[in-house]
Residue, then its C-alpha position, 0 to 999 in steps of 0.5 A: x500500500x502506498x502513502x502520499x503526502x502533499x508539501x503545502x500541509x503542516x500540521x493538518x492545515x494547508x500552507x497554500x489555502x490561508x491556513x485551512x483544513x487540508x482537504x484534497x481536492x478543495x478549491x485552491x489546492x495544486x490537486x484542483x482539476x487534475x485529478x477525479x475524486x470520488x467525493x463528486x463535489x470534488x471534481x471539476x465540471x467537464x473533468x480534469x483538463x488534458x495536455x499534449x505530448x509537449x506538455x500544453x494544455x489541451x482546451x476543454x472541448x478538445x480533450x473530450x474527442 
């Protein structure tokens, strides 16, 4: 089983987002629309956007052909 830990949490709280609870996932946090959570309130409309083989990003409606 592995284990992941995110650099902005210190202590429960996110560095990144004012000092709020760590919540994978919220608005705000680097995982925010790059990833699908179970918890649907979680992800972001129209999923997680793509990139390219050159690492740009690929527009919404693009990345759903």
């Amino acid at each position: 089983m592995g284990c992941w830990g995110c650099p902005h949490e210190f202590e429960g709280k996110c560095q990144r987002v004012e000092n709020r609870p760590c919540d994978p996932g919220m608005k705000g946090c680097v995982l925010f629309g790059r990833f699908v959570f179970s918890n649907e309130t979680k992800n972001r409309p129209g999923g997680p956007r793509g990139r390219d083989k050159n690492g740009k990003r690929i527009e919404q409606d693009e990345s759903h052909r």
